[in-house]
Every structure is written in structure tokens, then in C-alpha cells.
C-alpha positions as CSV (number, residue, x, y, z in Angstrom):
1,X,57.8,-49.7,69.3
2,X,59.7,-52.0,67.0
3,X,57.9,-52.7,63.9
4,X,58.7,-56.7,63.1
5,X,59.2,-57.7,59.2
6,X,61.6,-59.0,57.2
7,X,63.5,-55.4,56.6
8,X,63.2,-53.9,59.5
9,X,65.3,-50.7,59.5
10,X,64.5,-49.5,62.8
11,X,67.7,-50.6,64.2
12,X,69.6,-49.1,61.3
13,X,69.4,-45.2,62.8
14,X,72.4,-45.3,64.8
15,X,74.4,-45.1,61.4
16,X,76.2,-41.1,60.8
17,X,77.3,-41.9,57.9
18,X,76.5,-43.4,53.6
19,X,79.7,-45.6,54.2
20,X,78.0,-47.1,58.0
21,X,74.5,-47.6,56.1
22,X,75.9,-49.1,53.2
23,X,77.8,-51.8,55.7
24,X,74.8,-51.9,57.3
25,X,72.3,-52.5,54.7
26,X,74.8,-55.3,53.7
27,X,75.2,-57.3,56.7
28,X,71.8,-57.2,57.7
29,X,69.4,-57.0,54.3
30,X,71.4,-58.3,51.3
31,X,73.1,-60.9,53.4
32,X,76.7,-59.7,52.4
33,X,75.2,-59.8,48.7
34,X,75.4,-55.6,48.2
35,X,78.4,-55.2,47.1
36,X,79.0,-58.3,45.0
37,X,75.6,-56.8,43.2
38,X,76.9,-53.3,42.7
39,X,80.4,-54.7,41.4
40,X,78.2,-57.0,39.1
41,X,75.5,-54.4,37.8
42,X,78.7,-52.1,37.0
43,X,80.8,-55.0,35.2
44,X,77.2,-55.5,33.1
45,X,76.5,-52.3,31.9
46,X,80.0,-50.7,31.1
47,X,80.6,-54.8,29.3
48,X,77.5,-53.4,27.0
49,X,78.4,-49.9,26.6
50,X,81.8,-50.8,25.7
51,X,80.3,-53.9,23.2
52,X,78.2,-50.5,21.7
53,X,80.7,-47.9,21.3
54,X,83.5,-50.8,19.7
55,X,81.2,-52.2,17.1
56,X,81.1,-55.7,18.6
57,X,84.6,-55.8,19.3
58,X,84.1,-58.3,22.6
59,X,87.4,-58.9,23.5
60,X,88.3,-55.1,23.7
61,X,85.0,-54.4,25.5
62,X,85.7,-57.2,28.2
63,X,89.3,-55.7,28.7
64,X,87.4,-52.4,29.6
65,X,84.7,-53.4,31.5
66,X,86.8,-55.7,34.0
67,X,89.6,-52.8,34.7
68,X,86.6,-50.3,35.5
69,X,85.1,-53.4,37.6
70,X,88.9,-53.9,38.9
71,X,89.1,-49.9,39.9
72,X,85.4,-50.6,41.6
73,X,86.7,-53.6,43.9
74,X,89.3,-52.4,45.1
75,X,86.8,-49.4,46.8
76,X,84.3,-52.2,47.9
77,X,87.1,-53.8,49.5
78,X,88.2,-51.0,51.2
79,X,84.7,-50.4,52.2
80,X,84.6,-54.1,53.4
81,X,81.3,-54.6,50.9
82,X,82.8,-57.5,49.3
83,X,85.6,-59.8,50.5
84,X,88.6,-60.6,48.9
85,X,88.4,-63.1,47.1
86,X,85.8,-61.2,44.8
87,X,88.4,-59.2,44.3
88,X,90.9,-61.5,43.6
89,X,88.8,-63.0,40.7
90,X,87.9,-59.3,39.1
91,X,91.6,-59.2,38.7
92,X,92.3,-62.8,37.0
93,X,89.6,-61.8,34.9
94,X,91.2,-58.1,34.2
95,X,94.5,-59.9,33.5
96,X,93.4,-62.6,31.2
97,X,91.3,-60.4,29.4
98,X,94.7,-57.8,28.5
99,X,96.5,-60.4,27.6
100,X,93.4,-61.7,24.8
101,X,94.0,-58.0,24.0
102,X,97.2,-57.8,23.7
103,X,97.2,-61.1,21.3
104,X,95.1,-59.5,18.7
């Protein structure tokens, strides 16, 4: 018996592995939002921890934080969790922000 709500995860049994469920859960809950939220909640948190461990120094942190989002996309990608053009923007934003580095 099927149980009907809005997340129903009965038909989500037939996945064998975290990669399957993690496509799954995307398509079918997060309406293809799961990866883009991953990729963000990464970018915020290593942004902060960077902004903490430089002193305030935001160019330098914004450099860091958008390579380790950079290195992250290209895995969602892969995974098909986010599409390209996600990815495409993480790297305009890596770019732009080693060249503000690079200026100092």
C-alpha cells in the first residue's frame, strides 16, 4: 500500500546505491534544487571560515571559497546534481575573484 503525501519515498527503494538516491532525491523532492543547495551551503561556510582564519581579508577568502566551490561542481556535475551552467558561473566567479587577488 502506497502511502500518498508530498514526499513520498516509497518509490525511492529501487535505488543500490548513495549516488542513485542522491539523483533521486533530486529529481523527485528538491525539484533539481539539491545540488545547487549543497554547492551553495559549501560556498557559504568555507566564504566564512576563510573571512575567520584571514582576518577579514575578503578578497582572499572569496578566492578560496569559489575554487573549493569550483573543485565541488565539477563532482555535482559529474553526478548530474547540478547542470552546467551552475558550473559555468562557479568558474567566472573563481576566475574573477584570482584575478582581484592577483591585483592586490
Amino acid at each position: 500500500m502506497a502511502i500518498y503525501s508530498a514526499y513520498n519515498l516509497t518509490g525511492m527503494s529501487n535505488s543500490t546505491g548513495i549516488v542513485e538516491l542522491m539523483q533521486l532525491v533530486n529529481n523527485e523532492l528538491m525539484f533539481n534544487f539539491f545540488g545547487t543547495g549543497i554547492l551553495l551551503t559549501i560556498f557559504l561556510i568555507s566564504l566564512f571560515a576563510f573571512l575567520n582564519s584571514t582576518g577579514g581579508d575578503a578578497m582572499r577568502s572569496l578566492a578560496g571559497a569559489s575554487f573549493i566551490s569550483f573543485a565541488l561542481s565539477l563532482l555535482l556535475v559529474i553526478l548530474n546534481l547540478i547542470p552546467n551552467y551552475i558550473m559555468y558561473s562557479v568558474l567566472v566567479l573563481a576566475a574573477l575573484s584570482a584575478i582581484g587577488v592577483k591585483n592586490l
